[in-house]
TILO-425040 format. One record per residue (C-alpha): x negated, y negated, z negated. Coordinates in steps of 0.001 Angstrom, whole numbers, padded with zeros to 6 digits, always signed. Example, Ala and Ser with C-alpha at 12.3 -4.5 7.8 and 13.67 -1.06 7.14 Angstrom:
<recs>
-012300+004500-007800/-013670+001060-007140/
</recs>
This chain:
<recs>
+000000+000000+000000/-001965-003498+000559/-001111-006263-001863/-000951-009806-000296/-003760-012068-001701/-000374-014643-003339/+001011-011333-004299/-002318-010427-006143/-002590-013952-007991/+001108-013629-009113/+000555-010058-011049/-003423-011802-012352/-001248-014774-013664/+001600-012463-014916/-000886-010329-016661/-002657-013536-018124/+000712-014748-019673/+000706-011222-021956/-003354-012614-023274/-002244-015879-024313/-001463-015299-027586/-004397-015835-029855/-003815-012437-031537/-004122-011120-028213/-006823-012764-027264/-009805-012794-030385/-012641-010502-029689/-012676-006975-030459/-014145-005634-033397/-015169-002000-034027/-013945-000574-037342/-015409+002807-038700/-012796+005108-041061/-013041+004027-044450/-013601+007340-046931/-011415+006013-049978/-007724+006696-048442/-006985+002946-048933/-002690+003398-049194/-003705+004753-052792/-004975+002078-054213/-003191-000442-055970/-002979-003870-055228/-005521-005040-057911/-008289-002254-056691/-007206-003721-053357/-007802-006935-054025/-011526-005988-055725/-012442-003919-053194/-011981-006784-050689/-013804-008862-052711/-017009-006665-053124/-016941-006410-049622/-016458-010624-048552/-019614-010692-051689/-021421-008070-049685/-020993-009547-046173/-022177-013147-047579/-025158-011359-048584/-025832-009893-045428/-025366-013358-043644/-028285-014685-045972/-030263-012015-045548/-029750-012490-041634/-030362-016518-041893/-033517-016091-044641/-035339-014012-041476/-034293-016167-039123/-035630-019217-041007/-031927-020882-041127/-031622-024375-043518/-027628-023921-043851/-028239-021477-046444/-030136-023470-048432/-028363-026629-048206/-025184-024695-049186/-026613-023627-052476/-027863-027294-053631/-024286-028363-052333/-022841-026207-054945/-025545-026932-057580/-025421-030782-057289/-022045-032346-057691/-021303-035304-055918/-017971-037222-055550/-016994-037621-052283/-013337-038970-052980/-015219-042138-053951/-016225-043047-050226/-013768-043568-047509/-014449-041382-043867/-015369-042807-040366/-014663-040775-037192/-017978-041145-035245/-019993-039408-032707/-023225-038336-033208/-025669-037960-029603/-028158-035352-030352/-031606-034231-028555/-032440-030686-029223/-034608-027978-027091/-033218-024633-027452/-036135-022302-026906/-036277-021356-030520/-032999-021369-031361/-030356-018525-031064/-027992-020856-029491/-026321-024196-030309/-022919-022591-032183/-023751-021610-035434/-022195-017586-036035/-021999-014966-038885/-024379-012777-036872/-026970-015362-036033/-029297-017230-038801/-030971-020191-036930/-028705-022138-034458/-028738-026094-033585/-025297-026018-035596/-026267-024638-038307/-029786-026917-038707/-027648-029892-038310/-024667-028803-041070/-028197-027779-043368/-028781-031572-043001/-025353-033422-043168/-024899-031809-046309/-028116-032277-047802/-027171-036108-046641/-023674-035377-048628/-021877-037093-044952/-019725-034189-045072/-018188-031935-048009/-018130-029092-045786/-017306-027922-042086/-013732-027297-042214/-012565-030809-043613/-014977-032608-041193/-012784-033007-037990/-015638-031268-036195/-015562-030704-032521/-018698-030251-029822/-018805-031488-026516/-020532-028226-025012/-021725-024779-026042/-025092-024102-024690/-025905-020725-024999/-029434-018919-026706/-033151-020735-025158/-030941-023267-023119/-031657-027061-024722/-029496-030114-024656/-031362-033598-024617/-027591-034944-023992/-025455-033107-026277/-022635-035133-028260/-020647-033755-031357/-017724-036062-033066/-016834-035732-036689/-015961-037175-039822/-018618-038296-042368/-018546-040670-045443/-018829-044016-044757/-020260-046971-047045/-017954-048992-045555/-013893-049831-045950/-012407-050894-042964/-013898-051221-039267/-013545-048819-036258/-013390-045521-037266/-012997-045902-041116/-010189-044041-042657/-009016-043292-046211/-008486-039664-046760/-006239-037895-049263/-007400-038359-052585/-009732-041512-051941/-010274-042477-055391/-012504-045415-054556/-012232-049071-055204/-012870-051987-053261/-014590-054330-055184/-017503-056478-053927/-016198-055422-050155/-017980-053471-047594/-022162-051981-048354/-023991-051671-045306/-023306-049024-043271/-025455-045628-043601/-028132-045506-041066/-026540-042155-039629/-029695-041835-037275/-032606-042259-039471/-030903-040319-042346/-030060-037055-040524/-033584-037178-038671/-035333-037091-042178/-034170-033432-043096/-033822-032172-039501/-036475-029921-037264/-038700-031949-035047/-037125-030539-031869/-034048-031653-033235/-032978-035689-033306/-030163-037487-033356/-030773-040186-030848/-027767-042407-031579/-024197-042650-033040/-021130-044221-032429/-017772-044976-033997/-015008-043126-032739/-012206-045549-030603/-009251-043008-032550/-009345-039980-035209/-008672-037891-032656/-011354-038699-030255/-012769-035560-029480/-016541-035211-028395/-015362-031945-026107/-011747-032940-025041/-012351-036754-024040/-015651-036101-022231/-015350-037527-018687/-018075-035523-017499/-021277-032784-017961/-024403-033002-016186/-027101-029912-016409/-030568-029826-015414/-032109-026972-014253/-035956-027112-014098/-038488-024723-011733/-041797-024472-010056/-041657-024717-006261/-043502-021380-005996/-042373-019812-002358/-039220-021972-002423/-038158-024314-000027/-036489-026737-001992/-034555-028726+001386/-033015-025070+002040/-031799-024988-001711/-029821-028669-001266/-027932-028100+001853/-026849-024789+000509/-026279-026220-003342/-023659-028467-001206/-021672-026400-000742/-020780-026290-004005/-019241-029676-004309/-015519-030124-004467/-012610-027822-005616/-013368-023760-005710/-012866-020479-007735/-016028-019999-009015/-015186-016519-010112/-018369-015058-008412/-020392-017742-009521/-020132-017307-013246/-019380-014454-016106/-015931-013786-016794/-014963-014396-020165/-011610-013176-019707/-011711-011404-023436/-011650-015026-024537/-008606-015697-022556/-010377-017246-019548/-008438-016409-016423/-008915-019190-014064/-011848-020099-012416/-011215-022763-010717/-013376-025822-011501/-014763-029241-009220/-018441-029442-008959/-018820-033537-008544/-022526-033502-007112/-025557-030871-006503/-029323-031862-005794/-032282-030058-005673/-035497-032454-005703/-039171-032408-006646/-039778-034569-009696/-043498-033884-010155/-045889-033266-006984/-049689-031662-008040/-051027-032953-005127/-049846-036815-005070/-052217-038666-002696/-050224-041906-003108/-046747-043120-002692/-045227-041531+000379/-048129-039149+000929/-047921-035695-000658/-049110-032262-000367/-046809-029501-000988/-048293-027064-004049/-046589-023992-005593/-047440-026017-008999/-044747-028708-008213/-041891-029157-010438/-038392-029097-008846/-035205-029574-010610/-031815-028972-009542/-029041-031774-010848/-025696-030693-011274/-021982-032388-012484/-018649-031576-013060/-016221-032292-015587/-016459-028758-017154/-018393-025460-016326/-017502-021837-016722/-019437-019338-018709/-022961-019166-017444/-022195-020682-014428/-025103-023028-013578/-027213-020044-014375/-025460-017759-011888/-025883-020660-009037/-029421-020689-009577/-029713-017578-009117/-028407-017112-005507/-029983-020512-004532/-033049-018950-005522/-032081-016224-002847/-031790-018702-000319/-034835-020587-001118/-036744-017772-000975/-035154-016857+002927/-033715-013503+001670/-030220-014729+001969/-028619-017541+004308/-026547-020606+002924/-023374-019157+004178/-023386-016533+001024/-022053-019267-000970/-019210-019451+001373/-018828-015250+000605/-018820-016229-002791/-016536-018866-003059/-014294-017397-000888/-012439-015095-003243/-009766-013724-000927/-012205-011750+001068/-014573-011196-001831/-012628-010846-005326/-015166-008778-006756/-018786-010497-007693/-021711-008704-006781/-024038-007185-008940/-027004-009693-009322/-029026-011089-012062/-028785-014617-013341/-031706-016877-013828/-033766-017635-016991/-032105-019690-019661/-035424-021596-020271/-034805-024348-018119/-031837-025306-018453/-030856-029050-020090/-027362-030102-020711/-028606-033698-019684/-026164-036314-020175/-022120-036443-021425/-020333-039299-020511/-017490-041044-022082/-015771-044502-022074/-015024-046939-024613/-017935-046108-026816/-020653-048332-028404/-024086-046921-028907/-025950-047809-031944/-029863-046238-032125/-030377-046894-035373/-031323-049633-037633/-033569-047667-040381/-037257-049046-040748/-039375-047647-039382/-037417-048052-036220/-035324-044404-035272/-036116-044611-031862/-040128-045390-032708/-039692-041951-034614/-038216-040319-032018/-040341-041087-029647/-043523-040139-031735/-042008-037085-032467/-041435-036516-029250/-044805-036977-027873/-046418-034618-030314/-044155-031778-028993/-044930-032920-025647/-048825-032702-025919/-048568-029357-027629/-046753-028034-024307/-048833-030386-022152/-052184-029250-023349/-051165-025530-023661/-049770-025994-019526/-053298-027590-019092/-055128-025027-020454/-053314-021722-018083/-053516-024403-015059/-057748-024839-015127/-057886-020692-015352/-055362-020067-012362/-057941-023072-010398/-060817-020931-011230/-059171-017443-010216/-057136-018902-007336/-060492-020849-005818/-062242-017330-005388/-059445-015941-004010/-058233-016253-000126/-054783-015010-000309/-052196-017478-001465/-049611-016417-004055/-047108-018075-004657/-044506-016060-007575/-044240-019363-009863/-040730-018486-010105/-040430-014855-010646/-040389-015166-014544/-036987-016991-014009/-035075-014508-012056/-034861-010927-013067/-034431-009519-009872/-034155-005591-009482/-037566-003650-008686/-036812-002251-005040/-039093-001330-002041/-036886-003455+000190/-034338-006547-000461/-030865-005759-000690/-028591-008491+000778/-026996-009950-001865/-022914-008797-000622/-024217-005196-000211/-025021-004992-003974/-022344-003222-006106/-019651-004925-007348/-018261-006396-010747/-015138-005541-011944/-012452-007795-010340/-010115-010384-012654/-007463-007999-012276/-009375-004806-013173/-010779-006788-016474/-006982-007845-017714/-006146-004177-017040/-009199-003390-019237/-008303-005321-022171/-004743-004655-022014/-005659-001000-022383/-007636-001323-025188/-005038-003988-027088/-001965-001230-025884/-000173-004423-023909/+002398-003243-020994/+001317-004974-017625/+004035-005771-014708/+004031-003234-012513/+003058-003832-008945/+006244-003025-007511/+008158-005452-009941/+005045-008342-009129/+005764-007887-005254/+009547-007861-005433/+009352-011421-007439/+007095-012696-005033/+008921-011654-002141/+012178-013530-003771/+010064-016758-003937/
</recs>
């Protein structure tokens, strides 16, 4: 029987309708078969039993965050151990722009599973600060998740922290406000220079601002995302790379550009890329403005926009612009891709490294940057701090470049694999075109999937292709 392509989206959005309920849709977990026959108990061994277990789980979270070298720990304790009246401040909705580089980090969303994340480093220090009480009264909200080794030199997180002052944009009295308002307004807390004292070097907060309305939302009122993607020129050619990265631009399902995350309730792909470029930022060989000789050693970086991106999309693009670069695929293979009617199964290929990827710069309107007032000046820190981690990488760069000049000068073949560290390409004699590689699971196949598992009835295909055929 062959399903029309509308008939086929009508049963994917049918199915989608049964996974929008939140029950439905939180992650899996695995449970093993407790021993103690649980219906036995009473309700007060229940209720200790589920305590020893929430005590033993908090353990095992510490334990996980003590190896992993995790502040949030830490600051949680001293929270505890030194009591501090927050009811005496008022709050002020603000946004916070923060500089971090991932590479050491296991992510930038703190979890129960992970120790060290550039959420939990920054919670360590806004409670150390005492700007916030805790995360769930804070009004917290991020503008983007970047995922483990990826860094974010543009990130933006909005949230409510105590304020010295009481009124002004932003400022809000909170249940319980105990506070009086003699003598008027303090100055304001120097949000920069505070939180940059008890965070990690590769971690700053470059500026703040206060929030137009309490519900401004870091993630919901961005306008737009822009990513960076940073890579050697190696055996690339970069012009090949921009007229297929084009392609991109505009309107598409980028289903078999990205990693479904349909067990999270994502089941539309569709998303507008604004702009693409690939360009080189740094030439080796520079023999003066206009004049420059191509090296393997050049750095390239691919810019990309959009208002919002799908689950590891820009790292998926890379990928098969690498391809194309390389001349082991054409430019028309993003057409393939994008064209899901013909192709609604993704093929089978690695993504690139996470390393160089930057969420860049977050855009909003109606906001007014402050950098920091704090002596010395934030932005003087920053900037030293900065430059030390830049030397550090500079010199070590430095040091593999002047060995790979000796061994390359005695050598008379010219290699140029710069870039296979970034793309973890399958070991094979000879290529295999990228649409002969096996295929993914399709959207369709992956509802099916979880609906199995969760024991949800699905519309039948018959019943999907009647309806359509009444429309």
């Amino acid at each position: 029987m062959i399903v029309s392509q509308s008939c086929l989206n009508s049963r994917i959005l049918e199915m989608a309708e049964f996974l929008n309920n939140p029950n439905i849709l939180k992650a899996l977990t695995k449970t093993r078969k407790e021993n103690i026959n649980l219906e036995n108990l009473t309700k007060e061994e229940l209720i200790e039993k589920v305590k020893s277990l929430e005590l033993h789980v908090q353990q095992l979270r510490n334990v996980i965050a003590k190896k992993d070298e995790s502040s949030l720990p830490v600051a949680r304790k001293r929270q505890k151990d030194r009591k501090f009246d927050f009811n005496r401040f008022k709050r002020r909705h603000i946004l916070l722009q923060v500089s971090y580089f991932g590479w050491n980090y296991h992510g930038f969303a703190a979890q129960e599973d992970a120790g060290k994340t550039i959420e939990s480093e920054m919670f360590a220090a806004l409670l150390q600060t005492k700007l916030v009480e805790d995360r769930p009264s804070c009004n917290y909200h991020r503008c983007g998740r970047t995922d483990r080794g990826v860094s974010g030199t543009g990130q933006v997180i909005s949230i409510d922290v105590r304020t010295n002052l009481l009124s002004g944009p932003g400022v809000f009295t909170q249940p319980g406000y105990s506070g009086t308002e003699e003598g008027g307004d303090r100055e304001e807390v120097d949000f920069c220079s505070v939180l940059n004292r008890n965070l990690p070097d590769d971690i700053r907060v470059t500026a703040w601002a206060a929030a137009p309305r309490q519900d401004f939302s870091a993630r919901f009122d961005c306008e737009s995302r822009s990513y960076h993607y940073y890579f050697p020129r190696g055996n690339l050619d970069v012009e090949r790379m921009e007229v297929a990265g084009s392609k991109l631009v505009g309107g598409h399902d980028f289903r078999n550009l990205c990693k479904m995350d349909v067990n999270n309730g994502v089941v539309s792909f569709v998303r507008r890329v604004d702009s693409v470029r690939v360009d080189v930022i740094d030439w080796e060989n520079e023999n003066g403005r206009d004049e420059c000789e191509q090296s393997g050693y050049d750095i390239c970086r691919l810019t990309i926009k959009s208002k919002a991106f799908l689950w590891h999309q820009i790292r998926c693009i890379v990928a098969v612009l690498f391809m194309i670069g390389e001349g082991l695929e054409e430019a028309d293979v993003i057409d393939q891709l994008l064209d899901i009617e013909t192709n609604p199964c993704r093929p089978a290929y690695s993504m690139a490294s996470d390393l160089p990827l930057n969420l860049y710069r977050t855009e909003y309107t109606g906001l007014d940057w402050h950098r920091g007032t704090g002596t010395p000046d934030n932005s003087e820190l920053t900037i030293k701090t900065l430059q030390k981690l830049w030397t550090e990488h500079a010199v070590k760069a430095a040091i593999i470049r002047g060995k790979l000049w000796e061994l390359e000068a005695g050598d008379e073949r010219k290699m140029l694999a710069q870039t296979e560290g970034l793309l973890f390409r399958r070991r094979e004699k000879s290529y295999t075109k990228l649409m002969d590689l096996p295929r993914c699971p399709s959207l369709e196949d992956k509802i099916k999937t979880i609906a199995k598992k969760r024991k949800i009835e699905l519309p039948t295909a018959e019943a999907a292709g009647e309806e359509d055929g009444d429309e």
